[in-house]
C-alpha positions as a LaTeX table, in Angstrom:
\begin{tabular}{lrrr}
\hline
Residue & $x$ (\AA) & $y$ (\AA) & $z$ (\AA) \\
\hline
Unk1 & $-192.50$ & 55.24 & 96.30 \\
Unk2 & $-189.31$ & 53.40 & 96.31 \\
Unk3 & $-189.42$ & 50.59 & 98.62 \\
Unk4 & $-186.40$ & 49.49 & 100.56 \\
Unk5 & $-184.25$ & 46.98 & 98.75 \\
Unk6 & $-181.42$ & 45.77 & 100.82 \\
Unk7 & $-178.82$ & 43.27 & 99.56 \\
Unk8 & $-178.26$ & 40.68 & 102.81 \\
Unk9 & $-182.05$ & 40.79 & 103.28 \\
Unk10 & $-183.02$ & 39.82 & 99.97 \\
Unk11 & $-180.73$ & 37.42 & 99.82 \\
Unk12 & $-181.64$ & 35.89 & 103.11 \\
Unk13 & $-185.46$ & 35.67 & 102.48 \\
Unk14 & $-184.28$ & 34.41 & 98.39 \\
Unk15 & $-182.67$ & 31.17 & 100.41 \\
Unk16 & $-185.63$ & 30.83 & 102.74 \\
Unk17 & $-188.02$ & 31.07 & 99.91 \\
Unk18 & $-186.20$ & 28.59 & 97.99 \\
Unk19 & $-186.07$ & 25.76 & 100.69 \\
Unk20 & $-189.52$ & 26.12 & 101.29 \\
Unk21 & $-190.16$ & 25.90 & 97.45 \\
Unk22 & $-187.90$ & 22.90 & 96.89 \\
Unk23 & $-189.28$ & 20.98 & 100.03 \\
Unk24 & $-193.35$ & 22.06 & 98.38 \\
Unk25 & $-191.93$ & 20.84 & 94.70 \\
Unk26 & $-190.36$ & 17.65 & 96.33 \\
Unk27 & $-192.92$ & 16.53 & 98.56 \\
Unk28 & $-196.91$ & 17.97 & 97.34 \\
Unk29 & $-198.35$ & 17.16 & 94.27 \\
Unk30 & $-197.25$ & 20.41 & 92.79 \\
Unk31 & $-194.66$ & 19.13 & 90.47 \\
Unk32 & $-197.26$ & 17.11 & 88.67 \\
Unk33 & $-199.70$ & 19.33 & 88.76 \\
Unk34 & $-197.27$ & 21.99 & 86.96 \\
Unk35 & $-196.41$ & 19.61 & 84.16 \\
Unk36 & $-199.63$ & 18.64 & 83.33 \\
Unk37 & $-200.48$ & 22.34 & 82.86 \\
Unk38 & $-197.41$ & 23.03 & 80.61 \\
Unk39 & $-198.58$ & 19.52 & 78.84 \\
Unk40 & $-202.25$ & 21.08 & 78.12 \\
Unk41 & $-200.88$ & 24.18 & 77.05 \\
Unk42 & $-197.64$ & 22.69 & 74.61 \\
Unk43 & $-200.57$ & 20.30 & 73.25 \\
Unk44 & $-202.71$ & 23.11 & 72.30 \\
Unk45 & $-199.60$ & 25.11 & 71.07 \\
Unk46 & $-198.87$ & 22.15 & 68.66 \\
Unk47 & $-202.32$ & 22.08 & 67.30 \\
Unk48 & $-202.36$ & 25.69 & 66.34 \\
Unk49 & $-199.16$ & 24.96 & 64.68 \\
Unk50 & $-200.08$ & 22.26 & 62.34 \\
Unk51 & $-202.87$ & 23.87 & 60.00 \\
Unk52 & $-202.76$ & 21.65 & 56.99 \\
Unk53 & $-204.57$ & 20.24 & 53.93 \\
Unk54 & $-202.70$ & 17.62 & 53.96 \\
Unk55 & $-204.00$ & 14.99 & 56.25 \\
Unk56 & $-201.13$ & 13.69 & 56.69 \\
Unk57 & $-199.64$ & 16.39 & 58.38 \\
Unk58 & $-203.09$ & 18.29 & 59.52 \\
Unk59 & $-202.60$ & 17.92 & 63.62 \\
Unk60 & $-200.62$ & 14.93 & 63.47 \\
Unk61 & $-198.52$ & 15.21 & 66.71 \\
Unk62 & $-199.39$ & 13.27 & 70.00 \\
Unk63 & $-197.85$ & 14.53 & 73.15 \\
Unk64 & $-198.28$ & 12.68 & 76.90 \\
Unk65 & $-195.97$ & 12.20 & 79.72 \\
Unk66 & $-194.31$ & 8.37 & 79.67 \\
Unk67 & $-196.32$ & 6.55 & 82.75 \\
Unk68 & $-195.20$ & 6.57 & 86.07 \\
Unk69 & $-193.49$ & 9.48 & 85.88 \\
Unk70 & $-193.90$ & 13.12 & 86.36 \\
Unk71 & $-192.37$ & 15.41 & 84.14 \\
Unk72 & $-191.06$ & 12.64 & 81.02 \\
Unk73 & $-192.62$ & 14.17 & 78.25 \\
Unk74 & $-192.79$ & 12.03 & 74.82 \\
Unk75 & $-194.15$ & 13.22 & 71.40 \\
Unk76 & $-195.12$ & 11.32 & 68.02 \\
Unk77 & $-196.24$ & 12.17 & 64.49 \\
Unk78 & $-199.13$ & 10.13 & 62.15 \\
Unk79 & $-196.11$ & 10.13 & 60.03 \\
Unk80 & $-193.87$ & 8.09 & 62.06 \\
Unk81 & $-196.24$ & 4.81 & 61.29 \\
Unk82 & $-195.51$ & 5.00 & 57.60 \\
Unk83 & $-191.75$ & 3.90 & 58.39 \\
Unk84 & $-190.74$ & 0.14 & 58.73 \\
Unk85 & $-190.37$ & $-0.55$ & 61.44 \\
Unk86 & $-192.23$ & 2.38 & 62.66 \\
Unk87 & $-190.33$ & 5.25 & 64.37 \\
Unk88 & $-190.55$ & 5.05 & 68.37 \\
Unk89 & $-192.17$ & 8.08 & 70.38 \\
Unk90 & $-189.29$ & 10.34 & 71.01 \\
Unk91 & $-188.83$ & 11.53 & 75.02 \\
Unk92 & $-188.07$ & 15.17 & 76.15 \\
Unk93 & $-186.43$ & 15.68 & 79.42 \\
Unk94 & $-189.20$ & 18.49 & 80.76 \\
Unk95 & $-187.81$ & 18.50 & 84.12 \\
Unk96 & $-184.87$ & 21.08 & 83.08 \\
Unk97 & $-187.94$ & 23.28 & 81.50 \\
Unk98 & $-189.81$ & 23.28 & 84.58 \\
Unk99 & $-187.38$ & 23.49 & 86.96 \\
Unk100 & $-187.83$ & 27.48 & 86.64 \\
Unk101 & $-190.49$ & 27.79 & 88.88 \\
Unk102 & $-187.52$ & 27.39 & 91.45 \\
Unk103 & $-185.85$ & 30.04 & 90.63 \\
Unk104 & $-188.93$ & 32.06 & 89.70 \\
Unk105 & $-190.97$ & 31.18 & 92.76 \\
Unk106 & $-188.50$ & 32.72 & 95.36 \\
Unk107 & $-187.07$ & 35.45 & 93.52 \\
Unk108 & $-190.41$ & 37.23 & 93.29 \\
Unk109 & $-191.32$ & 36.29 & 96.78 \\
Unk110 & $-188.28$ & 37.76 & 98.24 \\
Unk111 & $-188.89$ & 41.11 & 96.14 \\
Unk112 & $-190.15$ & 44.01 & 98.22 \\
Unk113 & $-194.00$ & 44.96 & 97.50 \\
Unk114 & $-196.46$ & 47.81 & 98.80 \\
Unk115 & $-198.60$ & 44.49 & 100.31 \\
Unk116 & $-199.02$ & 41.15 & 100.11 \\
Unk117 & $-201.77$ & 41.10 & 97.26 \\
Unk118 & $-199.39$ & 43.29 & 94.92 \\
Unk119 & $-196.70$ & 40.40 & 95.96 \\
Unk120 & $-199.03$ & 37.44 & 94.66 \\
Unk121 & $-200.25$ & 39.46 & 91.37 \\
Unk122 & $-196.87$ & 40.28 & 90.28 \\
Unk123 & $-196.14$ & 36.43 & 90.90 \\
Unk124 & $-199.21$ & 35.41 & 88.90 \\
Unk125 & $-198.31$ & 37.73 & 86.14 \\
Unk126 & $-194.74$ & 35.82 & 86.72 \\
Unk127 & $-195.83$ & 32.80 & 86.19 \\
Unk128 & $-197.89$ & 33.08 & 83.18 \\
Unk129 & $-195.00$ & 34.51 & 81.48 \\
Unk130 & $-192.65$ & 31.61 & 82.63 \\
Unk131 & $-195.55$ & 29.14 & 80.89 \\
Unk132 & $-196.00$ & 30.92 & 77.66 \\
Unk133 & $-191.73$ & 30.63 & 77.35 \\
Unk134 & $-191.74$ & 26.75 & 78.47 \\
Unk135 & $-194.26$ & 26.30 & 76.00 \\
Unk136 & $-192.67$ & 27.90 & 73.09 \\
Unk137 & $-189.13$ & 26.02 & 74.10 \\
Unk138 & $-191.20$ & 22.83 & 73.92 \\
Unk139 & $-192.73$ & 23.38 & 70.56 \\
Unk140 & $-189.35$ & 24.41 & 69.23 \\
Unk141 & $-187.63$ & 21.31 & 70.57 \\
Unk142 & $-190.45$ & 18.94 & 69.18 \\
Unk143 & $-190.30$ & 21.31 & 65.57 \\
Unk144 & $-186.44$ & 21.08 & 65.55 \\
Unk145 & $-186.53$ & 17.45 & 66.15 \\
Unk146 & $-188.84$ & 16.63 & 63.32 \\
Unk147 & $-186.80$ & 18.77 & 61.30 \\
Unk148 & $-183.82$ & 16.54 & 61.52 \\
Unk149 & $-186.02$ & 13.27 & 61.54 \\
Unk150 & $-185.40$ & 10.73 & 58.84 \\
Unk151 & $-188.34$ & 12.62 & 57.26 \\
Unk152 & $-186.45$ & 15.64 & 57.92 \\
Unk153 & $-186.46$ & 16.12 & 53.62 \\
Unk154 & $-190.05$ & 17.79 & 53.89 \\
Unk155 & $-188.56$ & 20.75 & 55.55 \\
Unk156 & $-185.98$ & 22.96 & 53.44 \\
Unk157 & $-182.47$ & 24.05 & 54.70 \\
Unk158 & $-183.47$ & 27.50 & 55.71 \\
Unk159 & $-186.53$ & 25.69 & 58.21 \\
Unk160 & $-183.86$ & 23.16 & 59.52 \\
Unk161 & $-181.09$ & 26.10 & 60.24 \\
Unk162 & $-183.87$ & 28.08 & 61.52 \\
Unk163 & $-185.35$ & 25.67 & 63.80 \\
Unk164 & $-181.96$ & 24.96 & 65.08 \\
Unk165 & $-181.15$ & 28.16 & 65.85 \\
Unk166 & $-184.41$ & 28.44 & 68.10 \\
Unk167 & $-183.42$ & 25.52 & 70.03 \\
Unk168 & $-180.28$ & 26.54 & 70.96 \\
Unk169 & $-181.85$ & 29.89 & 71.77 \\
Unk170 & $-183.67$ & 28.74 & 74.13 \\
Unk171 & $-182.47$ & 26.14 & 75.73 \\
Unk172 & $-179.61$ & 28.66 & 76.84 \\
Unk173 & $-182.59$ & 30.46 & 78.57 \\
Unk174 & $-184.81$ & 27.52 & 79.97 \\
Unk175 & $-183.47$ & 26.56 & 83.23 \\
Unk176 & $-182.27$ & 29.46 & 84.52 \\
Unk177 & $-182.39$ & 33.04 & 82.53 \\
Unk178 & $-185.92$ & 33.08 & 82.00 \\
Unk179 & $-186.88$ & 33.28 & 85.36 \\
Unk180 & $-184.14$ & 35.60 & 86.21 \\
Unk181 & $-185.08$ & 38.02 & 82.67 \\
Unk182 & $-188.66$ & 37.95 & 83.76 \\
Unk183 & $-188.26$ & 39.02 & 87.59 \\
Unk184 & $-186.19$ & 41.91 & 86.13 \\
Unk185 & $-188.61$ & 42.88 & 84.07 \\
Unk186 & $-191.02$ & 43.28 & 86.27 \\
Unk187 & $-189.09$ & 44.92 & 88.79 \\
Unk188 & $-187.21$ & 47.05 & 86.39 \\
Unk189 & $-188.34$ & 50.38 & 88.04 \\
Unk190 & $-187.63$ & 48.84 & 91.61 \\
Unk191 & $-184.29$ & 47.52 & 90.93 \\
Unk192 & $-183.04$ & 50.96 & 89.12 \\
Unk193 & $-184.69$ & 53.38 & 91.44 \\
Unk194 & $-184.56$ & 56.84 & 90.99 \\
Unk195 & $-181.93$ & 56.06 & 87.97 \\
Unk196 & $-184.70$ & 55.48 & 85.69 \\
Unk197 & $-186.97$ & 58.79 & 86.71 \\
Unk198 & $-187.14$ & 61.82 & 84.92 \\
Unk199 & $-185.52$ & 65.02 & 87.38 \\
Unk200 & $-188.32$ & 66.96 & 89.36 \\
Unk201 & $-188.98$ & 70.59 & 87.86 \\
Unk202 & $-187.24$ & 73.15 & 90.41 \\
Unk203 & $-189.54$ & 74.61 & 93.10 \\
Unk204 & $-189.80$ & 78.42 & 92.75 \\
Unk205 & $-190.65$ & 79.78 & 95.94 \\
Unk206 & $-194.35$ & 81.37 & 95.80 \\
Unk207 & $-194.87$ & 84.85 & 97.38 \\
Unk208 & $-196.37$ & 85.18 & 100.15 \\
Unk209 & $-199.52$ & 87.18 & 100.80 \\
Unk210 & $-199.93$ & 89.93 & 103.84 \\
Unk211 & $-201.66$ & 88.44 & 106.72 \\
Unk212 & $-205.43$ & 89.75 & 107.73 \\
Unk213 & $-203.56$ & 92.05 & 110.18 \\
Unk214 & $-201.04$ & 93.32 & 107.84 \\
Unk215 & $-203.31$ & 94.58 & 105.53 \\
Unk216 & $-205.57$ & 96.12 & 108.78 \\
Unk217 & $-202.50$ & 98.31 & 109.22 \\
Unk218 & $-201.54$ & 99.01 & 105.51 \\
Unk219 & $-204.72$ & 100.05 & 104.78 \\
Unk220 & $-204.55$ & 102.09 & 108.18 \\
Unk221 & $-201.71$ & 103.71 & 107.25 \\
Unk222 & $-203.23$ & 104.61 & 104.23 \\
Unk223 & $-206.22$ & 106.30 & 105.65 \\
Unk224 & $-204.06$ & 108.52 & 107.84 \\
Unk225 & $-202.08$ & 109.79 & 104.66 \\
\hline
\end{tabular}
C-alpha cells in the first residue's frame, strides 16, 4: 500500500517536528543523555580497535567529556606521557556529530506510516544507524589525529593517507547527510512508489460457468431432442 506523501504537508509537520525537537534538545536532559551514549559506545569502539602485544599501545586511549560541559569530547594515549613535557588531552567538537538527531528526529517523524508503532520502530531502527556512523566518525577522527601526532612515525604513509581520507569522508557526512542518506534508505520504497515495483501480470478474463438454471434448460433441451 502506498501511503499518501504530499509535499506542503510533509514539509509542514518536518518544521513542527523540528521546533519541538530543538526546544526537547535545548531544554531536557536529552542532549546529555545522547552524548554520553555515543561516549560509551566510541569508548568501546576504541577498545576493540587497539588489540596489541605491545603494552604500550594495548588499549591505551582514554576518552571523557571535558567537565561542565555536555558534548566536549577529549581523548589521550599512554603514549602521550612519554613526551616532555607530556602531550595535553586533545578536544573534539562532538556537538557537530550529534547534532544529527535534529535532522534525523523530524524527518522520520514527519514520514507517513501504516500506525504509530511502525512510525517509532522505523525511528529506532533510525537511530541506531545514526549511532553506529557517529561512532565510526569519532574513531576515525581520534585514529587520524594520532596519525599525524608527533608520534605520527609509528604509522606508515599509506595508514596516514588512509586515515585522512576517512576523515574527510566523513566529516562531509556528519552533520547533515547521514541523517538525510539514512531516512532515504529506509523509505526508499515510499519515496519511489510504484517506480520501483515490478508491472502486474495482465488479467485474462476467466469464463464464466452456466448458472443452475441454464444448465436446467440445456439439459432440457437436450432431453426433448
Amino acid at each position: 500500500m502506498r501511503l499518501p506523501f504530499r509535499a506542503s504537508t510533509f514539509f509542514a509537520k518536518l518544521v513542527g517536528y523540528f521546533v519541538l525537537t530543538y526546544l526537547l534538545w535545548l531544554f531536557t536532559p536529552l542532549r546529555a543523555a545522547y552524548a554520553n551514549l555515543l561516549l560509551a559506545t566510541t569508548k568501546a569502539a576504541l577498545w576493540l580497535s587497539e588489540f596489541s602485544t605491545d603494552p604500550l599501545w594495548s588499549h591505551g586511549s582514554t576518552l571523557f567529556i571535558k567537565p561542565g560541559t555536555e558534548t566536549d569530547f577529549f581523548y589521550m594515549h599512554r603514549i602521550f606521557a612519554v613526551f616532555s613535557p607530556p602531550l595535553r588531552p586533545q578536544g573534539i567538537q562532538a556537538a557537530w556529530v550529534v547534532a544529527g538527531l535534529l535532522v534525523l528526529v523530524p524527518l522520520m517523524l514527519a514520514t507517513p506510516a501504516p500506525s504509530w508503532t511502525a512510525r517509532f520502530v522505523r525511528l529506532g531502527v533510525a537511530l541506531m544507524l545514526l549511532l553506529l556512523l557517529q561512532t565510526l566518525d569519532l574513531v576515525v577522527t581520534i585514529k587520524d589525529a594520532y596519525a599525524h601526532s608527533p608520534f605520527g612515525n609509528y604509522w606508515g604513509p599509506w595508514s596516514r593517507s588512509f586515515y585522512s581520507f576517512l576523515d574527510a569522508l566523513f566529516q562531509g557526512f556528519d552533520t547533515q547527510l547521514f541523517p538525510v542518506m539514512i531516512w532515504g534508505g529506509i523509505h526508499f520504497q515510499q519515496l519511489l512508489g510504484d517506480r520501483v515495483r515490478p508491472p502486474a501480470p495482465p488479467v485474462t478474463a476467466q469464463p464464466t460457468r452456466p448458472t443452475t438454471k441454464a444448465k436446467r434448460r440445456r439439459a432440457a433441451r437436450e432431453r426433448r431432442t
